[in-house]
C-alpha positions in Angstrom: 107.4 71.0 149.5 105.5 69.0 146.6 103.2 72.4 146.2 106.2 74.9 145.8 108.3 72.3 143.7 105.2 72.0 141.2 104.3 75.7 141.4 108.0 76.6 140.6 107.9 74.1 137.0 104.4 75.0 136.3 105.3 79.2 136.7 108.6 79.6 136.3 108.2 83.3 134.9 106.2 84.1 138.2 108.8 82.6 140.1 111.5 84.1 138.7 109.6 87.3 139.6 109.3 86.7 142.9 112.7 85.7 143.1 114.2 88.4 141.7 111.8 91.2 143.3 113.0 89.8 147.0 116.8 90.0 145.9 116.2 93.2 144.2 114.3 94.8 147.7 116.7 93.6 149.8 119.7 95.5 147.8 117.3 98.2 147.6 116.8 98.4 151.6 120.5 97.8 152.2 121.7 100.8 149.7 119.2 103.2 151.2 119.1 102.3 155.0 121.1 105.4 155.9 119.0 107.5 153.9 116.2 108.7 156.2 113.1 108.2 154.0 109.7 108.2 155.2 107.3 105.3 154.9 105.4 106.5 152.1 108.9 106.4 150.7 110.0 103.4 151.4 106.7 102.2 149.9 106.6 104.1 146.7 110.4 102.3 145.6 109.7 99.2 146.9 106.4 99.0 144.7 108.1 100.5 142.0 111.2 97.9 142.3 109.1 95.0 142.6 107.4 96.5 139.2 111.2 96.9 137.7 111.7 93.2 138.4 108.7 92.2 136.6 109.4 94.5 133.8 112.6 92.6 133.7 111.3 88.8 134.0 109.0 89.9 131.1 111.1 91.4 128.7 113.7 88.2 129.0 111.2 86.0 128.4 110.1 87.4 125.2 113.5 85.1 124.3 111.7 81.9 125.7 108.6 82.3 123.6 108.4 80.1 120.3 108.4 82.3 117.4 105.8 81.4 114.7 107.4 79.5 112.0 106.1 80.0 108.2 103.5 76.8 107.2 105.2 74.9 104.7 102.6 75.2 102.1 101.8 78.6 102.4 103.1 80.9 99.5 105.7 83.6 100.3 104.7 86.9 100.8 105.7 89.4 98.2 108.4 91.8 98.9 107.8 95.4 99.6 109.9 96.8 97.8 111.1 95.2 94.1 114.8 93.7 93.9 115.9 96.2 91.7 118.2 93.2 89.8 115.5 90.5 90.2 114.4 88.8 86.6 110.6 88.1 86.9 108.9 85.1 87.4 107.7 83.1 85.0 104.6 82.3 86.7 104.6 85.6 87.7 101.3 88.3 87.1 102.1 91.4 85.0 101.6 94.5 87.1 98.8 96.0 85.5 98.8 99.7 84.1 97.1 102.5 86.1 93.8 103.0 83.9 93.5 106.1 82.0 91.1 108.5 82.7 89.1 109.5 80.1 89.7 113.1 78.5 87.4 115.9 79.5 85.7 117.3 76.4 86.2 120.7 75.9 83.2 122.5 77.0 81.7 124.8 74.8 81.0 128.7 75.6 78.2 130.1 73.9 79.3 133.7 73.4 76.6 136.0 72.5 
């Protein structure tokens, strides 16, 4: 009982799998019980319910995961797109102008 108690805190996503692909499974086998499916069947939508679940127990626990948080000293990253309102920084760079390119001179035909 010490194994499954410790397995249970230590996995809890795996066991809410398991969990929920047995309650899921047994709905499943009670809806369709009248049906008349085959065993390949029967197979094919237990795997793929059992799957579902997963798919489930994953997605919810994107929720539990801890989100990165900025480091304190790190400098914010610059927006995209300018505030089209926002006064610049002082400390702020001056964007610098696309460089020129130099004019073509004007090539010269020798007419004869």
């Amino acid at each position: 009982m010490a194994k499954i108690k410790a397995f249970i805190t230590q996995h809890p996503q795996w066991t809410s799998w398991i969990v929920l692909s047995i309650g899921m499974v047994i709905i499943l086998i009670w809806s369709a019980r009248d049906v008349g499916l085959l065993a390949g069947q029967w197979v094919a939508l237990i795997v793929a319910t059992i799957a579902v679940a997963g798919l489930a127990v994953w997605i919810i626990g994107w929720e539990d995961e801890p989100e990165a948080e900025p480091q304190p000293n790190a400098e914010p990253q610059p927006n995209a797109e300018p505030q089209p309102n926002a006064e610049p920084q002082p400390n702020a760079e001056p964007e610098a102008e696309p460089e020129a390119e130099p004019e073509a001179e004007p090539e010269s035909s020798t007419e004869a």
